[in-house]
C-alpha positions as CSV (number, residue, x, y, z in Angstrom):
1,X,-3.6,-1.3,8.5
2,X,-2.8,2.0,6.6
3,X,-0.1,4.0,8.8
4,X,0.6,6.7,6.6
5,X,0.1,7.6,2.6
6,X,2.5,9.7,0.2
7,X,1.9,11.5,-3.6
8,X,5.1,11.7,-5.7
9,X,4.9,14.7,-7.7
10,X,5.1,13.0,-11.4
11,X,3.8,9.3,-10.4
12,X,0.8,8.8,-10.7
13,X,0.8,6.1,-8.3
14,X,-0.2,6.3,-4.2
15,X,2.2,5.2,-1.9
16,X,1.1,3.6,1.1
17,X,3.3,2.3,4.1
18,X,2.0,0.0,6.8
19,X,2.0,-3.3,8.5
20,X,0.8,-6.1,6.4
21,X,-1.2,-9.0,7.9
22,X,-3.1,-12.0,6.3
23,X,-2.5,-13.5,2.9
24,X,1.0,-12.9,1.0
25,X,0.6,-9.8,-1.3
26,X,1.3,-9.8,-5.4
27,X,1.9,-7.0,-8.3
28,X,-1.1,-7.0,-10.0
29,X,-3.7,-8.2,-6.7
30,X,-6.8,-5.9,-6.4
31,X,-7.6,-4.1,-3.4
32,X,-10.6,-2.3,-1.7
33,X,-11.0,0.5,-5.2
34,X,-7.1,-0.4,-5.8
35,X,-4.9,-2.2,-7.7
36,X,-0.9,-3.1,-6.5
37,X,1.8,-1.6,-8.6
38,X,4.4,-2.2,-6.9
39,X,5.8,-3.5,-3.2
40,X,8.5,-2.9,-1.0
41,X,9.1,-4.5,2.5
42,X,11.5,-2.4,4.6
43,X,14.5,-3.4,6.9
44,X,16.5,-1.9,9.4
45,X,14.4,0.8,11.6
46,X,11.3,0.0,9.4
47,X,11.2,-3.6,9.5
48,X,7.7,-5.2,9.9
49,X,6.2,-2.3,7.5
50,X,5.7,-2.4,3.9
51,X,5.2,0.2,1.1
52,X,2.7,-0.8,-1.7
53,X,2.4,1.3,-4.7
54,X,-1.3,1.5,-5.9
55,X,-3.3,2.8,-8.6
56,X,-6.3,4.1,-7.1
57,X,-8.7,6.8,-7.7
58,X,-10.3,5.8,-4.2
59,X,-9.1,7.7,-1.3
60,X,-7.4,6.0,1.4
61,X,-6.3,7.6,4.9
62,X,-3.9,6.4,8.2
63,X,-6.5,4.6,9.9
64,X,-7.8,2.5,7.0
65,X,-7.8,-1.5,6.5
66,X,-7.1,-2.4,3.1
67,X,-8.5,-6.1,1.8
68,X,-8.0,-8.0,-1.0
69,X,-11.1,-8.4,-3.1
């Protein structure tokens, strides 16, 4: 589930943090309208959450359940 979603000025790439459930995630797996650039799973005071970096021209909002197609 999506908790929250971030634009880098310059990157083209959407950033989206939240808590991943299900099957294992890779580079390159398509989403729902998205593909994964990039992943990073967080430690410390974030642990359980994970950032993927996706190239989408889908929009995709807190609140949203992202599958793999």
């Amino acid at each position: 589930m999506v908790e929250r979603t971030d634009r880098i000025s310059g990157r083209a790439w959407l950033f989206v943090t939240g808590i991943l459930e299900g099957d294992p995630l890779h580079v390159g797996d398509e989403l729902t309208g998205a593909v994964i650039r990039a992943i990073e799973f967080h430690s410390g005071s974030g642990a359980g959450k994970t950032t993927i970096a996706v190239d989408t021209a889908a929009a995709i909002h807190a609140g949203d359940v992202l599958t793999l197609n």
